[in-house]
C-alpha positions in Angstrom: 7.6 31.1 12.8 7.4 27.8 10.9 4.7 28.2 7.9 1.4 26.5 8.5 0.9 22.9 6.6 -1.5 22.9 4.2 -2.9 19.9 5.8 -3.2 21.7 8.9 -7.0 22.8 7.8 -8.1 20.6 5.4 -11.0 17.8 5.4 -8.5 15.4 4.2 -9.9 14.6 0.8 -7.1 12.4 0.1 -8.0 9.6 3.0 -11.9 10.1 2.2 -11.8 10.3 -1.7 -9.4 7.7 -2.5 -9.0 4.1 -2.3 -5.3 3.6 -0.6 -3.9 0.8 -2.5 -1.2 -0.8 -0.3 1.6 -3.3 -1.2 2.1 -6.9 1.7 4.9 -4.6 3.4 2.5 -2.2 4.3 0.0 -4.5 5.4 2.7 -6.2 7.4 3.7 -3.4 8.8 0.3 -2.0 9.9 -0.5 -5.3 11.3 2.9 -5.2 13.8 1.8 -1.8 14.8 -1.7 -2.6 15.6 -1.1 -6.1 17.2 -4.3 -6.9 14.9 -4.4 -9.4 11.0 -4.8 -7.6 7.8 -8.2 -8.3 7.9 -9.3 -6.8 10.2 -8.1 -3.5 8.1 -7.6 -4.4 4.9 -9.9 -5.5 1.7 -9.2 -7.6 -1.4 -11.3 -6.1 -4.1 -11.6 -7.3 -7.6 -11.7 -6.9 -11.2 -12.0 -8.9 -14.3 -9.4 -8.2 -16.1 -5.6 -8.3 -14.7 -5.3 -3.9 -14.9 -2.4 -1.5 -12.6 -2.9 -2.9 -9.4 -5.8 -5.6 -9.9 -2.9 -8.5 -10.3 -3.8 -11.0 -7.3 -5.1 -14.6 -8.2 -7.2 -16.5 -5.7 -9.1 -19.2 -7.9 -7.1 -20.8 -10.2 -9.8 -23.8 -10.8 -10.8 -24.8 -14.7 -13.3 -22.9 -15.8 -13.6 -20.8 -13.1 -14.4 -17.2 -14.0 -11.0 -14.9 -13.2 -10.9 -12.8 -10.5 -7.9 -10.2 -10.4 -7.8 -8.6 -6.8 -5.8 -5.7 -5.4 -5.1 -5.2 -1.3 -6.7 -2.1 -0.6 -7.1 -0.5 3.1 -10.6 -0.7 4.6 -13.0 2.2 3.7 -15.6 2.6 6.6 -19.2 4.8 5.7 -18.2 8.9 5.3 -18.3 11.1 8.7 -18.6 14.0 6.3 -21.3 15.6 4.2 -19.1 15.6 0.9 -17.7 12.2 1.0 -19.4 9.1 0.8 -16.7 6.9 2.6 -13.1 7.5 4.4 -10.1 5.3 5.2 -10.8 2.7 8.3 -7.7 5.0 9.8 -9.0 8.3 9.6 -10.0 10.3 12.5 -12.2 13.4 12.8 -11.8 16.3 14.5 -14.4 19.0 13.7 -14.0 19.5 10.1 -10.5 18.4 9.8 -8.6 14.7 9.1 -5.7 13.0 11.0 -4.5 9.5 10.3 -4.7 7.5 13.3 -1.3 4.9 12.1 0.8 7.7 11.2 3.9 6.1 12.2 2.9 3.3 10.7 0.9 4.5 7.3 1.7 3.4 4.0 4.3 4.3 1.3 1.7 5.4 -1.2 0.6 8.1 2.0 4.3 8.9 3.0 4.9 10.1 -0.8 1.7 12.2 -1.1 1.5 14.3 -3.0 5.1 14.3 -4.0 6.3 12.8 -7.6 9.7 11.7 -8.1 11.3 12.1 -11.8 14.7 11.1 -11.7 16.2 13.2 -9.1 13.4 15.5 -9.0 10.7 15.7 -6.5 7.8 17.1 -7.8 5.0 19.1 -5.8 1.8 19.0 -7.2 0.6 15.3 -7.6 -2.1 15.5 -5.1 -5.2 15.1 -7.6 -8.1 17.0 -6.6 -7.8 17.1 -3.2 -4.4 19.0 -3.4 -4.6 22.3 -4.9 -1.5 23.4 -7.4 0.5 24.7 -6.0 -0.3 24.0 -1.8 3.1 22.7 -1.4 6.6 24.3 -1.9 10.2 22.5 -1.3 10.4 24.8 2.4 7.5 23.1 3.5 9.1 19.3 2.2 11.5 17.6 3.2 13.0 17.0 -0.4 15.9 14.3 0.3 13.6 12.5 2.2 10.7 12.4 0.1 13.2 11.2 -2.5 13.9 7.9 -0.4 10.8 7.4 0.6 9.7 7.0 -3.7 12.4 4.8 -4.1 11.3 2.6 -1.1 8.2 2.9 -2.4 9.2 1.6 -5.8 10.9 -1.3 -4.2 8.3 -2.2 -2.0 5.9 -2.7 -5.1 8.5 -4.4 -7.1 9.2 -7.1 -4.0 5.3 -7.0 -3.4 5.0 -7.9 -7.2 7.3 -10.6 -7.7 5.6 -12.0 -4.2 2.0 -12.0 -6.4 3.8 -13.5 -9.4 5.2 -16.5 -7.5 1.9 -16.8 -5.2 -0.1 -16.7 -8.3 2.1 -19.0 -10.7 1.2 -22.0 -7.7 -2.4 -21.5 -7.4 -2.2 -21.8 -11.1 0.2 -24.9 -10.9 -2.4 -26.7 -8.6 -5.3 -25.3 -9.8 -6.5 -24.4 -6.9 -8.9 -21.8 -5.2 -8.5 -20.8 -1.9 -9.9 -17.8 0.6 -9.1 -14.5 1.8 -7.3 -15.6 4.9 -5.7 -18.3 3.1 -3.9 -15.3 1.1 -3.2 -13.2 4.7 -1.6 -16.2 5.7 0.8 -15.9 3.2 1.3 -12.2 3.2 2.4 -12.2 6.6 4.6 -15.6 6.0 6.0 -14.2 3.7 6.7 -10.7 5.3 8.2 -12.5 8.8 10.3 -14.3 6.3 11.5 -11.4 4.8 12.2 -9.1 8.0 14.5 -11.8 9.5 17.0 -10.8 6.2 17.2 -7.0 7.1 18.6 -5.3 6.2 17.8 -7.0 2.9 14.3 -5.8 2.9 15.1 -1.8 3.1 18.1 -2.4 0.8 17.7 0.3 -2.1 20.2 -1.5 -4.5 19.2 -5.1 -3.5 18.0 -7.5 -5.7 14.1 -7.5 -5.4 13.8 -10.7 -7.9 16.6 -12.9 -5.9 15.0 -11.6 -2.5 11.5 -12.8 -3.7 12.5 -16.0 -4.7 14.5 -16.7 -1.6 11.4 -15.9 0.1 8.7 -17.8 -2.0 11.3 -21.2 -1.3 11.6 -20.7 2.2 7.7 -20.5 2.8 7.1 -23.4 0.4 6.3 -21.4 -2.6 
């Protein structure tokens, strides 16, 4: 008999507790799943000072105060008496958690709450909502958890050197634009790069080159 997940009773701290910070490809590949923009899932939240993932520029105007946002999935009001919010995806049943996009859900979720340290995959990065020790190697798939980090850690790279170009021509023009002026270009930019697969997935590709291939082609 196959031993039990340790999600397979929990409340799913993780999708109520946390904000899920997601990189373009994610929010590209959610919004081909759903048939639906990032907007209607997705939040651009802010900070004053450029910090982790707060990096995103979307007034570049003299004097204008700065703004650094991040693209964070949509957190709806909490279905649950110990948590104030949960993910837009998050379904209930009873007192348990499933993600409703599954197929389709983030890097940052695929790799919970597995670490990756050179070679080795770590078990125990779930935070609070993971105990020490919940998860073992027999209950992971270890050589894929491995590729998913490191597509993980290309996504963010590509997504980063996508914010670096968008935000080097807002400052160029001094500009300010909207929210859905910067989903446009996500998903420009995202369509652009799908038509190179197998460039996108490629582990040993040149994220910089691909970037910059893709910030000319959409006029960037």
């Amino acid at each position: 008999m196959a031993t039990p997940l340790p999600c397979n009773d929990c409340v799913a701290g993780c999708c109520r507790g946390y904000n899920v910070v997601v990189t373009g490809f994610d929010a590209f590949r959610l919004a081909r799943a759903l048939a639906a923009p990032p907007s209607d899932f997705c939040d651009l939240r802010w900070a004053a000072a450029p910090e982790g993932h707060y990096r995103i520029l979307l007034n570049a105007l003299p004097g204008a105060e700065k703004r650094y946002y991040r693209l964070v999935l949509r957190r709806l009001d909490g279905d649950h008496p110990r948590f104030e919010h949960r993910c837009t995806f998050l379904l209930t049943v009873g007192e348990r958690g499933r993600c409703g996009v599954y197929e389709a859900r983030p890097n940052v979720c695929r790799t919970y709450p597995t670490s990756l340290d050179g070679e080795s995959v770590g078990f125990d990065s779930g935070g609070r909502w993971c105990p020490p020790g919940a998860w073992t190697p027999d209950l992971v798939d270890v050589p894929l958890a491995r590729l998913q980090h490191r597509r993980r850690d290309r996504h963010l790279a590509l997504w980063n050197a996508l914010v670096d170009g968008w935000n080097a021509r807002l400052l160029a023009t001094s500009e300010a634009v909207g929210h859905a002026f910067f989903y446009r270009f996500l998903l420009d930019a995202y369509v652009d790069l799908a038509a190179r697969a197998p460039a996108l997935d490629d582990p040993d590709g040149d994220v910089g080159a691909l970037a910059a291939d893709t910030l000319r082609a959409i006029g960037y």
